[in-house]
C-alpha positions in Angstrom: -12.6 90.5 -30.7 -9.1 89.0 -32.1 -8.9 85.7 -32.5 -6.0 85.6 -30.0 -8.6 87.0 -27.5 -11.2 84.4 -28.5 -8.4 81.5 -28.3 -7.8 83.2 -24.3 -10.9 83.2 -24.0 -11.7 79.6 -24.8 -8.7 78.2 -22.9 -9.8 80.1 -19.4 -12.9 78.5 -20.0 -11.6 75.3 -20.2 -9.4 75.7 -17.1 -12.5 76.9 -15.1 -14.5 73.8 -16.5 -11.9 71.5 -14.9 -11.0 73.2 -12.2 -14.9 73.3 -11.0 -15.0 69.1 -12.0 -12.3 69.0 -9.7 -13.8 71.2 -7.0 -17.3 69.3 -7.1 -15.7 65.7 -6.9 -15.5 63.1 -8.8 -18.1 61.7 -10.9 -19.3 58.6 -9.5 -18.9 55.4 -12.1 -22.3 54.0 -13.7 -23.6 50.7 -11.2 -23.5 47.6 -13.7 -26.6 45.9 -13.9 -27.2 42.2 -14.6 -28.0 41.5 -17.7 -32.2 39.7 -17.5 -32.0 36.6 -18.6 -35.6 36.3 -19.6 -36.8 34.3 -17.2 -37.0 34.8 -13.5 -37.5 32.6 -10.5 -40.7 34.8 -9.7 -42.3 36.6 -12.4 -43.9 39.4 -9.9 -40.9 40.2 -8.6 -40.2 41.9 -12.0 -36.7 43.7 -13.3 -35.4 44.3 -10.0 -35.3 41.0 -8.5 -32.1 39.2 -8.4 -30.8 36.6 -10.1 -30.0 33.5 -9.0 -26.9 32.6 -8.8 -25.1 30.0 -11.4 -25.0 26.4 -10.2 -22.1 24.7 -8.5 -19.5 23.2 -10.6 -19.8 19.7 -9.7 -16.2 17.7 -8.2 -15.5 15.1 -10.5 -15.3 11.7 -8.8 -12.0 10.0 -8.6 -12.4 6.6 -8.5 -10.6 4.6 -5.8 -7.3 2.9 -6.6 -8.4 -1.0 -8.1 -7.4 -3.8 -5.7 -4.6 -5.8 -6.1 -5.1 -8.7 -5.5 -2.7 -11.1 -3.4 -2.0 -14.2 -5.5 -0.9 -16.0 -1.7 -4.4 -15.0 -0.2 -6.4 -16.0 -3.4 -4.5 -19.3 -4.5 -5.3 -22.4 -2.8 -3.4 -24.5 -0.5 -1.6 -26.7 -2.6 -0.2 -23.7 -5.1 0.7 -21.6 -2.4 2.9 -24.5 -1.7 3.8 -25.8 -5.1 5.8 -21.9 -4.9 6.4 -22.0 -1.3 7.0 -18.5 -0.2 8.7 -20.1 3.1 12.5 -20.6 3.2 14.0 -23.9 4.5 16.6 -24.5 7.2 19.0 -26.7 6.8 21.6 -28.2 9.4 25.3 -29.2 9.5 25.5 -33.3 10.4 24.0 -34.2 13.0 23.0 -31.2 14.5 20.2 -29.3 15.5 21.8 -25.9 16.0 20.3 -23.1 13.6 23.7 -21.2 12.4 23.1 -17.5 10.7 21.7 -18.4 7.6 19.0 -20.3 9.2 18.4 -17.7 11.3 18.1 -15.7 8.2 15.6 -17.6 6.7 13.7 -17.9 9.7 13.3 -14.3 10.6 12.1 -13.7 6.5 9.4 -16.7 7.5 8.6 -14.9 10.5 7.7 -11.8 8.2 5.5 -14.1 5.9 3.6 -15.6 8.8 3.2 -12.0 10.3 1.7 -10.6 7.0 -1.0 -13.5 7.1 -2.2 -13.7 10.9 -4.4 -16.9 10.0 -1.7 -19.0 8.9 -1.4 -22.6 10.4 2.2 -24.1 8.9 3.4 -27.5 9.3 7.8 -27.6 10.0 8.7 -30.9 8.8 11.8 -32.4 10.1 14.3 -34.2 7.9 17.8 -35.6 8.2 20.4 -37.6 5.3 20.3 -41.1 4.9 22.9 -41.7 6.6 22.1 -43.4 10.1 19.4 -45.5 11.2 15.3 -44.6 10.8 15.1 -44.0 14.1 17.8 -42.0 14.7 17.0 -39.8 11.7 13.1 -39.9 13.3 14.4 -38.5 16.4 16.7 -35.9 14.5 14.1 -35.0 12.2 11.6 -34.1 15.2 14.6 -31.9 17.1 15.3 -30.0 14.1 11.8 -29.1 13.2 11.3 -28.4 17.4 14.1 -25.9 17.2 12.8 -24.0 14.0 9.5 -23.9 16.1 11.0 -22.3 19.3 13.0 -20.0 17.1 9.8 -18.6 15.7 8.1 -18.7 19.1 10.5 -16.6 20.5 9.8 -13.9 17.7 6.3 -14.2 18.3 4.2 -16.6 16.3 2.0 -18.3 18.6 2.4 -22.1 19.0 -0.9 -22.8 18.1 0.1 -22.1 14.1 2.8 -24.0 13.9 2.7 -27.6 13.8 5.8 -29.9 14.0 6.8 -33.9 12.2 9.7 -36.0 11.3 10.4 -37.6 8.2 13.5 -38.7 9.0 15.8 -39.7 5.7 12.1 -40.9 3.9 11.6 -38.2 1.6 15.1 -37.0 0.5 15.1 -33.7 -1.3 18.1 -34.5 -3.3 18.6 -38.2 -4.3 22.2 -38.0 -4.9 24.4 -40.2 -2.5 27.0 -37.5 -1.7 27.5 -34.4 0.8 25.9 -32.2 -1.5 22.8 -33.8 -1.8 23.2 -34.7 1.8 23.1 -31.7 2.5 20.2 -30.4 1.4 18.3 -33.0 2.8 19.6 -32.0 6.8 16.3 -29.6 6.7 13.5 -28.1 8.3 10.8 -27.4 5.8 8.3 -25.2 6.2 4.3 -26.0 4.7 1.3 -24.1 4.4 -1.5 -26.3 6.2 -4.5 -24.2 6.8 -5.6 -20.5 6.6 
């Protein structure tokens, strides 16, 4: 035999290997096995028991936001009212009619007095010094009546706020001109019980 026969020879061979691989299927793929650990959960259940499975990852815990706390809730009394959070309302001369800035400021105490249900305010009543005590008595209790019914109508029961007059005895501004006059034509607002 030539070597070009042998070389024929060897390459039909080949072909007929493959082809019959071909014919007959395909190999099936070796089953991986789990590697033994060692040690098993039962010892007579011996190489062919299973393995347990690994344990859960465990969710790490989030801890909950901190608390903030509210420095109007947690303050007493007299520093909640030392930085009142409570807008006055102040009045032209002689008057008791609440124009839109007093309206204004009444609908932001309204908000306040929403926010803490259990609230109990005092509206004190104040007018100028111009006048007589009584008169300014009388004023101071009609102004501090009609920032009460203003908030009544929004909704604050009547049972939290409470009403007096000062009249002209506790001026906010000492000055003896319309400027200082005018900022004592009020209806201030003041935290009496929670």
């Amino acid at each position: 035999m030539t070597r070009l026969q042998i070389r024929h020879i060897s390459a039909a061979m080949l072909i007929a290997v493959s082809i019959g691989s071909v014919a007959c299927g395909k190999p099936k793929p070796p089953v991986a096995r789990p590697a033994s650990s060692g040690s098993s959960a039962d010892p007579s259940a011996g190489s062919n028991s299973v393995p347990k499975p690994p344990e859960p990852v465990p969710e790490p815990v989030v801890p909950p936001e901190p608390k903030v706390e509210d420095p109007l809730e947690v303050s007493d009394i007299d520093k909640v009212n030392q930085n009142s959070p409570f807008q006055p309302v102040f009045f032209a001369l002689d008057s008791i009619e609440i124009d839109a800035a007093g309206q204004q400021a009444l609908q932001s105490n309204f908000g306040i007095l929403k926010k803490y249900p259990k609230w109990v305010i005092t509206i004190e009543g104040h007018a100028d010094e111009r006048g007589t005590a009584e008169y300014n008595l009388a004023l101071g209790t009609r102004r501090a009546a009609a920032a009460r019914d203003y908030l009544v109508s929004l909704g604050i029961p009547g049972d939290r706020l409470r009403t007096v007059s000062y009249g002209k005895e506790f001026p906010f501004d000492p000055s003896h001109s319309e400027t200082g006059w005018s900022k004592n034509r009020r209806a201030h607002f003041v935290l009496t019980s929670r």
